[in-house]
C-alpha positions as CSV (number, residue, x, y, z in Angstrom):
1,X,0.0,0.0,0.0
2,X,1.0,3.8,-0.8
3,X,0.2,6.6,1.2
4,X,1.3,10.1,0.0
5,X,3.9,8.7,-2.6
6,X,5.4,6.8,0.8
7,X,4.9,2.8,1.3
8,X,2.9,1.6,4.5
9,X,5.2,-0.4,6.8
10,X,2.7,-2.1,8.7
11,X,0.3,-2.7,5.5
12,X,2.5,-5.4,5.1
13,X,2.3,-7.7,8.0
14,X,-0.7,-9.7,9.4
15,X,-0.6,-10.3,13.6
16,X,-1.3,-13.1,15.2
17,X,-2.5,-13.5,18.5
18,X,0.1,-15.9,20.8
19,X,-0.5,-15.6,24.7
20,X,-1.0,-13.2,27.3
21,X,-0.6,-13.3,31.0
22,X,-0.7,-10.8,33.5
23,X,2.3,-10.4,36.6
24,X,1.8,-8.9,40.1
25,X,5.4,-8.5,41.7
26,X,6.1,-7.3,45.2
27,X,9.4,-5.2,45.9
28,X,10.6,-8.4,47.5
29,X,10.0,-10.6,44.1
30,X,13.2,-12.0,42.2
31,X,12.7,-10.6,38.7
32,X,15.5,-11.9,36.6
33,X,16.3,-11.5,32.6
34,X,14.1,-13.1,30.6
35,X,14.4,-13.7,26.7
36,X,11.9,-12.9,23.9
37,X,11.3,-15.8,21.5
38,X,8.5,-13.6,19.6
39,X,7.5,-10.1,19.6
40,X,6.3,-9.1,22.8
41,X,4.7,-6.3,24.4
42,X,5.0,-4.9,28.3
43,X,1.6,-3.1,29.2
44,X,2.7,-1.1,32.3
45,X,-0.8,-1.0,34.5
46,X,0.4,0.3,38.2
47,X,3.6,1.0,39.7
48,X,7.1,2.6,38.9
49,X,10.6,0.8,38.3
50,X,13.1,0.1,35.5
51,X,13.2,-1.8,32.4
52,X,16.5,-3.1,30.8
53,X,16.3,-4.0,27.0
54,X,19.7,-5.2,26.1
55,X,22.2,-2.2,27.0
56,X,19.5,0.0,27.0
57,X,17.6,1.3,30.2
58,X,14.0,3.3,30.3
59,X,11.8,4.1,33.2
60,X,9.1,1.8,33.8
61,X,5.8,4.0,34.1
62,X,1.9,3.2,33.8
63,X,0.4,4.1,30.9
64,X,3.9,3.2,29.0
65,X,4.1,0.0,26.5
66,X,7.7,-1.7,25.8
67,X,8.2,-3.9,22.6
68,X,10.7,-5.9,22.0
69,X,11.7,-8.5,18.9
70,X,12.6,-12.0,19.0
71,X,16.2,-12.7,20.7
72,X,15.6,-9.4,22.7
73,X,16.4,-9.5,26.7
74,X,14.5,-7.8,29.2
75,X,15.0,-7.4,33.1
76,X,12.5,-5.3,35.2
77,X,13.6,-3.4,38.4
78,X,11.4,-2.2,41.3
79,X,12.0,2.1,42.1
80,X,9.5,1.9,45.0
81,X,8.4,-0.4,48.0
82,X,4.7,-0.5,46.0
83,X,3.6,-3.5,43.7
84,X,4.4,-3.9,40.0
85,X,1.7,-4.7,37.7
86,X,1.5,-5.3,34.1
87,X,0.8,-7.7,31.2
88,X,3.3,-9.4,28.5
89,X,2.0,-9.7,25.7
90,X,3.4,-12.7,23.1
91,X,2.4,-12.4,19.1
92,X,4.1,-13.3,15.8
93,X,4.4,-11.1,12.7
94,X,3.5,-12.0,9.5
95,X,5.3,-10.8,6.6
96,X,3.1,-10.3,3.3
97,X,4.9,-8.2,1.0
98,X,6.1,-11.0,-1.4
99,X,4.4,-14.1,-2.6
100,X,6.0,-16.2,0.3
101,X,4.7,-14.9,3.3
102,X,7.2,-15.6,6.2
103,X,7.7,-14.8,10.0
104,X,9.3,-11.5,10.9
105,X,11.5,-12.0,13.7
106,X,13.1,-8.1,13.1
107,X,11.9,-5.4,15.4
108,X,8.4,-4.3,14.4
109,X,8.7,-0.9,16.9
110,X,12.1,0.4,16.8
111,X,11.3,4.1,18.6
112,X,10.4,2.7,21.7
113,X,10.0,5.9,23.1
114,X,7.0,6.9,20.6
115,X,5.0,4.1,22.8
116,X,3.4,7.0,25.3
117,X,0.8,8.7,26.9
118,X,-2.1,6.0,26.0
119,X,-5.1,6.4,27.8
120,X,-4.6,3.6,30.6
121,X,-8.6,3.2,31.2
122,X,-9.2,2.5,27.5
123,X,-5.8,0.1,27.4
124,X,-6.4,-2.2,30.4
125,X,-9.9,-2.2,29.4
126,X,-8.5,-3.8,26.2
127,X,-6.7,-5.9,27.8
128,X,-9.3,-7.1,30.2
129,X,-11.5,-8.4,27.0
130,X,-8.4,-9.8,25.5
131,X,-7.7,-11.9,28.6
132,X,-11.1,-13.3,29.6
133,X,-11.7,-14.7,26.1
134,X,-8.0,-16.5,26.6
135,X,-9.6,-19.6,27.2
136,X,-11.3,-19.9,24.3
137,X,-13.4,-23.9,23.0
138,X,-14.6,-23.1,20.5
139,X,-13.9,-21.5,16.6
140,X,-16.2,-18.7,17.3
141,X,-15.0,-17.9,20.8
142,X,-11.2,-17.9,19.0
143,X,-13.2,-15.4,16.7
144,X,-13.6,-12.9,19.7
145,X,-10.2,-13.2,21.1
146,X,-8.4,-12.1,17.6
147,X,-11.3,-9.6,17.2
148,X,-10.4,-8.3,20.5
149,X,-6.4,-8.6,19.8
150,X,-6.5,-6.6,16.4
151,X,-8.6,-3.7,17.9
152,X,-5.8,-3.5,20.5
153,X,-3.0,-3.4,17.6
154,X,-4.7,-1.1,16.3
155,X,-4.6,1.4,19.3
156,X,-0.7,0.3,19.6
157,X,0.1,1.3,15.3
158,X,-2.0,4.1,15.8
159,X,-0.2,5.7,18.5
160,X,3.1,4.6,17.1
161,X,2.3,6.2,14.0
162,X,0.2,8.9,14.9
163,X,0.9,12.1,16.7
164,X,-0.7,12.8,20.2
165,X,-4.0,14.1,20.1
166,X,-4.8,13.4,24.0
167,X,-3.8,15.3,26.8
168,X,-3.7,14.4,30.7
169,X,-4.2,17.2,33.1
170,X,-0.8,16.8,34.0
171,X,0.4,17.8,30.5
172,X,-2.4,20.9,30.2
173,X,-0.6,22.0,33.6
174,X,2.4,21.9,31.8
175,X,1.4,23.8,28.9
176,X,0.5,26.1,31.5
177,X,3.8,26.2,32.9
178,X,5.6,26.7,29.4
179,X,2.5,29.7,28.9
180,X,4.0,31.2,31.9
181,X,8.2,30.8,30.9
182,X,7.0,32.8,27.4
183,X,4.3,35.1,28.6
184,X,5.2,36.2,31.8
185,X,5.5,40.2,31.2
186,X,1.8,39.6,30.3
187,X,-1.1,39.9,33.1
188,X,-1.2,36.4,34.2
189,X,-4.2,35.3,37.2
190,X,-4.5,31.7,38.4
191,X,-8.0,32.1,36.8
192,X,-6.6,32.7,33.6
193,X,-4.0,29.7,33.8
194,X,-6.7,27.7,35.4
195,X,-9.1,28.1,32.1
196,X,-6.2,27.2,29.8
197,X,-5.6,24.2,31.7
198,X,-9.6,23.2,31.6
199,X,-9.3,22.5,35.2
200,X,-11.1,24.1,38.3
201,X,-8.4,26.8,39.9
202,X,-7.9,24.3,43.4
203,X,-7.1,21.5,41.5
204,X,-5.2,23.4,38.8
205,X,-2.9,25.0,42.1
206,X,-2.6,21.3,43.2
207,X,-1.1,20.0,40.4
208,X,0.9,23.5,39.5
209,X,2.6,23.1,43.1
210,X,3.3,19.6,43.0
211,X,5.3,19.8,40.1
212,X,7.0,23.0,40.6
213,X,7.2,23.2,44.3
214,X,5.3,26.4,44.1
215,X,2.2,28.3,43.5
216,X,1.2,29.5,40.4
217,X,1.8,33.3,41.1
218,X,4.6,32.3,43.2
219,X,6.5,31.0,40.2
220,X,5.2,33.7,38.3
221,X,7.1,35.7,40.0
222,X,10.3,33.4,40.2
223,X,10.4,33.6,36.2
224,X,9.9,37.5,36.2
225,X,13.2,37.9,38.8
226,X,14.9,35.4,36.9
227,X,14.5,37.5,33.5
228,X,15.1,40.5,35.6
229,X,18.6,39.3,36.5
230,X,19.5,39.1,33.3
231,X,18.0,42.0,32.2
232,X,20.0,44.3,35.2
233,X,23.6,41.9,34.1
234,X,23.2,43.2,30.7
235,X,21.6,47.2,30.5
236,X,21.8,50.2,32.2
237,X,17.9,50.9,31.7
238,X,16.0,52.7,34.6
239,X,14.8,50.2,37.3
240,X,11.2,51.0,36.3
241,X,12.0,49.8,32.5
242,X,13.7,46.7,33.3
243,X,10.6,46.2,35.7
244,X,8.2,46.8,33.1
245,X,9.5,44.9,30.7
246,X,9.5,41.5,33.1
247,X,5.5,42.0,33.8
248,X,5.8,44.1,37.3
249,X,3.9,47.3,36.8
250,X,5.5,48.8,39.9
251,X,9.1,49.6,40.3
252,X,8.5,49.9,44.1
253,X,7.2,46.5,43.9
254,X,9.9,45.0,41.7
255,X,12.5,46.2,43.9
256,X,10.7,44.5,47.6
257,X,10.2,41.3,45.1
258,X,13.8,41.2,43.7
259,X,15.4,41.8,47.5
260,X,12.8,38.9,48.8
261,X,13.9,36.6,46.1
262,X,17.9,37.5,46.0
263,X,18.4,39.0,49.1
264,X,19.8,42.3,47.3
265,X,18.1,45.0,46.0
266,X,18.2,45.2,41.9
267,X,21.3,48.4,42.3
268,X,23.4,45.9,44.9
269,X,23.2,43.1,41.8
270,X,26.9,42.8,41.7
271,X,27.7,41.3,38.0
272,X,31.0,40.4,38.1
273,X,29.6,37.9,41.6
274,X,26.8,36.7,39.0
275,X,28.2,36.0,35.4
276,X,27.3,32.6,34.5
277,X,29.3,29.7,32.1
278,X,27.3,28.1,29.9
279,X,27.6,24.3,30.0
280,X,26.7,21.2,28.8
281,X,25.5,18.4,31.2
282,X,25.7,14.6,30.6
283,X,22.3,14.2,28.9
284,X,22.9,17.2,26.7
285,X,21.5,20.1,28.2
286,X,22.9,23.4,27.5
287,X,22.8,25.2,31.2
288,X,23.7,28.8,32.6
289,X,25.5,28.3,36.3
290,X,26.5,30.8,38.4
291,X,30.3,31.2,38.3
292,X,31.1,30.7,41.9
293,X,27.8,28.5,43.2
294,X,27.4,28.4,47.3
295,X,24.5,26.5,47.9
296,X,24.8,23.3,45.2
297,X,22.3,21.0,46.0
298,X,23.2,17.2,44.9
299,X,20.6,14.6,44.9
300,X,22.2,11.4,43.5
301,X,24.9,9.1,45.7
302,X,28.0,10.7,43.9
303,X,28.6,14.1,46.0
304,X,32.3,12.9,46.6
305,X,33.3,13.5,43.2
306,X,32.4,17.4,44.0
307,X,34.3,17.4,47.7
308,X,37.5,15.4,46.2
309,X,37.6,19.0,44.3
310,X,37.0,21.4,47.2
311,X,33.5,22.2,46.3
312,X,30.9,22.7,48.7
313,X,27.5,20.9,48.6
314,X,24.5,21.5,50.7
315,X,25.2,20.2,54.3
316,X,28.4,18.5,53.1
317,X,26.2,15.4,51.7
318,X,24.1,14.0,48.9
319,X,20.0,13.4,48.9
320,X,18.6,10.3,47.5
321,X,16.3,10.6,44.4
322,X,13.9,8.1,45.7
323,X,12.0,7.5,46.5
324,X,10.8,11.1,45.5
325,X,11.9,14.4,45.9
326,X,10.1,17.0,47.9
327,X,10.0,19.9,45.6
328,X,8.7,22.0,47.7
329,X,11.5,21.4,50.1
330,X,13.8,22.3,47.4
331,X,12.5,25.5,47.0
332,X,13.2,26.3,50.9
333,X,16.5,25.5,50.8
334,X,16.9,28.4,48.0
335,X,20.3,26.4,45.6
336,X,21.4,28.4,43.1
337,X,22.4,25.1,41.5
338,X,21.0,21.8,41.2
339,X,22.9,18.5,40.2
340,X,20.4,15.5,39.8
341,X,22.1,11.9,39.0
342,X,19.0,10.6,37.4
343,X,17.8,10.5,33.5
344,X,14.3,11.5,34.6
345,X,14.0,14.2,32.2
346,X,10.5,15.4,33.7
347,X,12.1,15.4,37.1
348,X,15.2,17.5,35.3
349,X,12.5,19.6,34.2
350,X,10.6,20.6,37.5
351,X,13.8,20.6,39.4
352,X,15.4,23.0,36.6
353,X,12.4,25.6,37.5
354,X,13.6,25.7,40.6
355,X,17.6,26.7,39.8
356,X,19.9,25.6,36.9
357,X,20.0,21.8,37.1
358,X,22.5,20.0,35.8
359,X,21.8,15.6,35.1
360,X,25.0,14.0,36.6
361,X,26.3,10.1,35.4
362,X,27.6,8.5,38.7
363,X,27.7,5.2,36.3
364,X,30.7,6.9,34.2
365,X,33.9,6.0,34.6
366,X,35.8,8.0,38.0
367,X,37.8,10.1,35.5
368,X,35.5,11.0,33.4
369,X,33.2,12.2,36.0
370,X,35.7,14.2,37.5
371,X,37.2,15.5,34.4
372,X,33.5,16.8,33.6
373,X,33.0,18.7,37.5
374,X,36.6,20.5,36.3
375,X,34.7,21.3,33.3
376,X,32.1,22.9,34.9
377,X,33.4,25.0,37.5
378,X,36.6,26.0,35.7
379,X,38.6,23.4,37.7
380,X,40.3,21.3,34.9
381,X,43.9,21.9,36.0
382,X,42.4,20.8,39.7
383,X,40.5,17.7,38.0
384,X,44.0,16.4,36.4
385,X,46.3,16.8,39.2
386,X,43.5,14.7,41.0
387,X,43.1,11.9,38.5
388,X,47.0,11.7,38.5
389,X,47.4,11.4,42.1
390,X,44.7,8.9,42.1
391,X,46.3,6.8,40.0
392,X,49.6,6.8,41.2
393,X,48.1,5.9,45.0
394,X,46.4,3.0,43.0
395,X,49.3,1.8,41.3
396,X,51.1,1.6,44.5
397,X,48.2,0.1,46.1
398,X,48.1,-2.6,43.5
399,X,51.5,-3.3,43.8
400,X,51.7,-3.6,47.3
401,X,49.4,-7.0,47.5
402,X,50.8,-8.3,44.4
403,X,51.7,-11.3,46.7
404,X,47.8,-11.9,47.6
405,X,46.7,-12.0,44.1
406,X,47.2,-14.2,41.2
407,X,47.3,-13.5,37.6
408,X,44.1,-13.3,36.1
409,X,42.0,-14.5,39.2
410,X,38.4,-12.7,38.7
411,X,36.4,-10.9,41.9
412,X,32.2,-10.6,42.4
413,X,30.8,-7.9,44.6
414,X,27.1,-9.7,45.7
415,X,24.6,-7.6,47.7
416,X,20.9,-8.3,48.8
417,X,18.6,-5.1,48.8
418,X,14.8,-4.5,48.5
419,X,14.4,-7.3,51.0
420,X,15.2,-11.1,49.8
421,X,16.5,-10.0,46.2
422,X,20.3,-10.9,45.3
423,X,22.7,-8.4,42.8
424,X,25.7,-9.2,41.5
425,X,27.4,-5.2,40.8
426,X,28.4,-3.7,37.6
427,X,30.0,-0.3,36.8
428,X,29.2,1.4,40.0
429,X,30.5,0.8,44.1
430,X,33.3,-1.2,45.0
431,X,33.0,-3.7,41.2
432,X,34.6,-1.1,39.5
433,X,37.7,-0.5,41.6
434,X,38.8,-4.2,41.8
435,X,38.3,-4.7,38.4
436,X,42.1,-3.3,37.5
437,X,44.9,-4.6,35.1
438,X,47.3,-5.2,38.3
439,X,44.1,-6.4,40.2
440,X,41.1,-8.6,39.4
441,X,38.6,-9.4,36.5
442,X,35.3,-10.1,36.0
443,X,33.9,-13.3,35.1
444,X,32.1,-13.4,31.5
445,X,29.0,-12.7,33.2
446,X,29.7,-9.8,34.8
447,X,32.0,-9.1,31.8
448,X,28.3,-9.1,30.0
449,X,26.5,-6.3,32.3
450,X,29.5,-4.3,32.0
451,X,29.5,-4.0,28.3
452,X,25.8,-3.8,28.5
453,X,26.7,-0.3,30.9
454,X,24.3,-2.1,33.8
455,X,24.9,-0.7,37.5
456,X,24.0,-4.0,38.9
457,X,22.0,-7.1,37.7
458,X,19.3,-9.3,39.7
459,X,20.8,-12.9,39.7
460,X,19.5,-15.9,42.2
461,X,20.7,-18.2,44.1
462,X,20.6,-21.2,41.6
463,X,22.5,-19.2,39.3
464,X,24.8,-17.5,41.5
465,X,27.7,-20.2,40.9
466,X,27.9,-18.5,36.8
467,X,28.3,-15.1,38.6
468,X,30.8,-15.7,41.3
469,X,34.4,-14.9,41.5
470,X,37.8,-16.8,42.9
471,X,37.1,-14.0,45.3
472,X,33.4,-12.8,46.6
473,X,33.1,-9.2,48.3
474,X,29.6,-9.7,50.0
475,X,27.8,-6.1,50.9
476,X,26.0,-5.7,54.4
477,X,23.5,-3.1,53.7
478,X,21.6,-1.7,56.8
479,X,18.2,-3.1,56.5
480,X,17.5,-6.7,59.0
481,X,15.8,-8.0,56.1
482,X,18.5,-7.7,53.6
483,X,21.1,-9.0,56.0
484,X,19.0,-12.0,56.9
485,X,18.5,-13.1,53.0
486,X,22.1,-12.6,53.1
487,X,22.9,-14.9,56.4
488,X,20.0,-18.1,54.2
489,X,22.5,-17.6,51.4
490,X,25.5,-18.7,53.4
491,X,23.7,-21.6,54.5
492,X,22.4,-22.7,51.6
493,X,23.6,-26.0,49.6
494,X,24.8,-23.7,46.5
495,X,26.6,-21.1,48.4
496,X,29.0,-23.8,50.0
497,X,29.9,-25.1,46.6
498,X,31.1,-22.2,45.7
499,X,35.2,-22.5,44.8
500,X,35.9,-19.1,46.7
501,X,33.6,-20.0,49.9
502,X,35.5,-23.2,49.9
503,X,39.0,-21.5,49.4
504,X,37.7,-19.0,52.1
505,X,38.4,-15.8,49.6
506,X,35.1,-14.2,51.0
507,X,35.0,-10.9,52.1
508,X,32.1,-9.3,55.1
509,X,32.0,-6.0,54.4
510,X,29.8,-2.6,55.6
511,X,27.7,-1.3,52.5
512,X,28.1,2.4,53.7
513,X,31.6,1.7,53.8
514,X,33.3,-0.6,50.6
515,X,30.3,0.2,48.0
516,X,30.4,3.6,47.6
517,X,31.9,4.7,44.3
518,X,32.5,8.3,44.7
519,X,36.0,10.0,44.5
520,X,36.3,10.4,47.9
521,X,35.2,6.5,48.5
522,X,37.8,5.4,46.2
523,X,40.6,7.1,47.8
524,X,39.6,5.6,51.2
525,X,39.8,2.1,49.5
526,X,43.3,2.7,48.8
527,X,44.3,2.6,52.7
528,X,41.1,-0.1,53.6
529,X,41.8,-2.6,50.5
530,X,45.0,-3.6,51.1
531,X,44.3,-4.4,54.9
532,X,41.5,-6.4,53.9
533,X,43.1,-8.7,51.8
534,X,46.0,-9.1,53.4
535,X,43.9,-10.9,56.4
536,X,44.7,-14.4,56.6
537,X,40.8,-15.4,57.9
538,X,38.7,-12.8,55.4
539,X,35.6,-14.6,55.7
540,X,35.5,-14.4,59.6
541,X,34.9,-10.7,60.3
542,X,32.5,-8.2,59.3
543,X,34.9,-5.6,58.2
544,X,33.5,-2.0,59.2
């Protein structure tokens, strides 16, 4: 079929119902890698986690649909303590575009990321038909169930290949929001905002403060001073102009507004303390900071690689992204920078309203991360007299326990979290220290998740033989439940088969402590490492 002079990609395949089945998983559940041997579909229906599809990583969000091709590998991973729900979906593809039909085992959906925003009533409704006529006996029953499963393909093609026409009040809020960033020297009410968004002005406020941390006016006025600095860093126009042309009609009014918001009045707005550097952050955004930032709020598990410099973050320590972050918080704490290790670009976006944000990539390599805090903040001389000190400690480090390693012995770091579930590390914590050309290497399977870029990878116990090392580093983390999954794995028959548990080449050790990966983390390894292995009896202690 033609279309416009263009040929109709999916004219040419029929689709053909397989299986469905519908999963339930608990933040405690073992959910391990699983391989596709047709095209499949994930229907996310309730909760939020991650999705690995080969090397590459997405956040797993109701409402969202993930397809994958024959031969594609898929691991889910809980974000919060709440259930996971959602429904695979198993068909074949037809090929019809020659005389010999045949089966398609190539991807069908390559832009994943075009599978958003369905309606989820109308989808699990969908898929509620499609699963009570499952069990079909009987020709016209089967008749039902493929009526049913084409009508949903047809909602999945036409959102793939269509552009969106539907809009969720969160998105009309956001509209809203952009209305605001463009208009903002206009007369703006909540009233008004409220009637673009279609919503009644309390729920409109609700949603406006819950994803910018403030109210509607409030960030109103956060925008105005924001184009106001710029607009007093660049002219010498009369107070009143400037005011006037960033939507306050009174200069008196400006001026009480600009000291509430910068704690100087619009005269005292010392440039040469406010120029900013453009920069680029790891996920590509192009971001004004201030030169010399005081109040760097980090939220991410990385702040180390900031203090290793000198720089100062907000009380001296990092905030976790989850298992959400309290934007309204944020707000009180007034940063006049932001860095947020997490690819969440809608999180990046609220967060950025707030101050400039800039995404951070703990999962890089140590010397690229610092190399790229150097960039930022002017410190690049800084960044590679660090990296060569660094490496010079390590090389000494690795020499001095040459005697307690042998060539081309591999190393596992194991830890339990999220209750019973067991993770063998990857290219973050203590994994990617050991992992040296004087030290250890992984085995293949761990060689696998590293090429893949994965942080960590769910394994279990009957498998945990193809993932161990001649030497296993076994994280404590702080919860009982954790530690106690831990203690059944020592005990159990697989465990004690292990070579290294035999050999006693296993290592205790304090989460908090050995699987940090930060700058400053690594440089404390250089003094603890050698100690450790250098015990005769490693397996005996719980190292702190």
């Amino acid at each position: 079929m033609i279309s416009n002079g263009n040929p109709l990609f999916f004219s040419a395949f029929l689709f053909r119902y397989v299986h469905t089945r519908r999963h339930i998983e608990t933040s405690e559940q073992v959910m391990l890698e699983v391989s596709c041997e047709r095209h499949t579909l994930l229907f996310c229906e309730q909760g939020e986690g991650r999705i690995y599809i080969g090397s590459e990583l997405h956040p797993f969000i109701s409402g969202k649909i993930y397809p994958m091709a024959p031969g594609e590998n898929y691991q889910l991973e809980h974000n919060r303590s709440g259930e996971l729900r959602y429904t695979v979906l198993h068909f074949d593809a037809v090929h019809m575009v020659t005389g010999d039909p045949e089966l398609y085992t190539r991807s069908l959906f390559e832009e994943r990321d075009r599978m958003n925003d369905f309606s989820p009533g109308t989808l699990f409704g969908m898929l509620d038909l499609l699963e009570s006529a499952a069990l079909y006996q009987t020709d016209a029953e089967y008749s039902r169930l493929n009526v049913h499963f084409q009508k949903l393909m047809e909602q999945v093609v036409s959102r793939y290949t269509l552009p969106k026409t539907e809009q969720s009040p969160d998105v009309r809020v956001q509209n809203t929001i952009q209305y605001v960033d463009e208009h903002y020297a206009q007369d703006i009410s909540v009233q008004k905002l409220a009637r673009l968004a279609n919503l009644r002005p309390a729920q409109f406020t609700a949603l406006f403060r819950q994803i910018t941390g403030r109210k509607p006016l409030e960030y109103l006025n956060h925008v105005r001073i924001e184009q106001a600095k710029e607009w007093l860093s660049l002219s010498d126009e009369p107070l009143r102009d400037i005011a006037a042309r960033v939507g306050f009609r009174d200069e008196y009014y400006f001026s009480r507004r600009f000291r509430q918001h910068t704690g100087l009045a619009p005269r005292q707005y010392d440039r040469s303390l406010q120029r900013h550097t453009l920069v680029q952050d790891w996920a590509g955004h192009e971001v004004n900071i201030p030169g010399h930032p005081e109040r760097i709020l980090y939220y991410g598990d990385s702040a180390g690689d900031l203090l290793a410099l000198g720089l100062h973050v907000f009380d001296g320590k990092a905030y976790d992204v989850l298992p959400s972050i309290d934007l309204e918080w944020t707000v009180q704490k007034q940063p006049d920078l932001i860095l947020l290790d997490s690819t969440n670009e809608q999180l990046y976006q609220r967060l950025s309203r707030i101050a400039p944000t800039l995404i951070y990539n703990s999962h890089a390599s140590l010397e690229e991360r610092i190399r790229k805090v150097g960039s930022w903040f002017g410190m690049e001389l800084d960044a590679e007299t660090w990296i060569g000190s660094y490496h010079r400690r390590t090389e000494e480090m690795w020499s001095s326990i040459k005697p307690w390693i042998q060539l081309g012995e591999t190393a596992s770091v194991l830890v339990h979290h999220r209750g019973a579930r067991l993770f063998v590390m990857g290219n973050i914590g203590l994994a990617p220290f050991l992992y040296h050309p004087q030290g250890f290497t992984p085995v293949s399977k761990v060689q696998e998740a590293l090429a893949a870029g994965r942080a960590y990878k769910e394994i279990s116990t009957e498998s945990i033989s193809q993932y161990a090392g001649d030497h296993i580093f076994v994280m404590l983390p702080e919860s009982d439940a954790a530690r106690a999954a831990t203690e059944k794995l020592f005990e159990s028959d697989e465990w004690k088969e292990l070579p290294a548990v035999k050999k006693e080449k296993v290592y205790t050790l304090d989460e908090k402590v050995w699987n940090m990966g930060d700058a400053l983390s690594y440089s404390r390894l250089q003094s603890l490492f050698p100690e450790l292995l250098k015990r005769t009896d490693p397996s005996s202690i719980i190292v702190n």
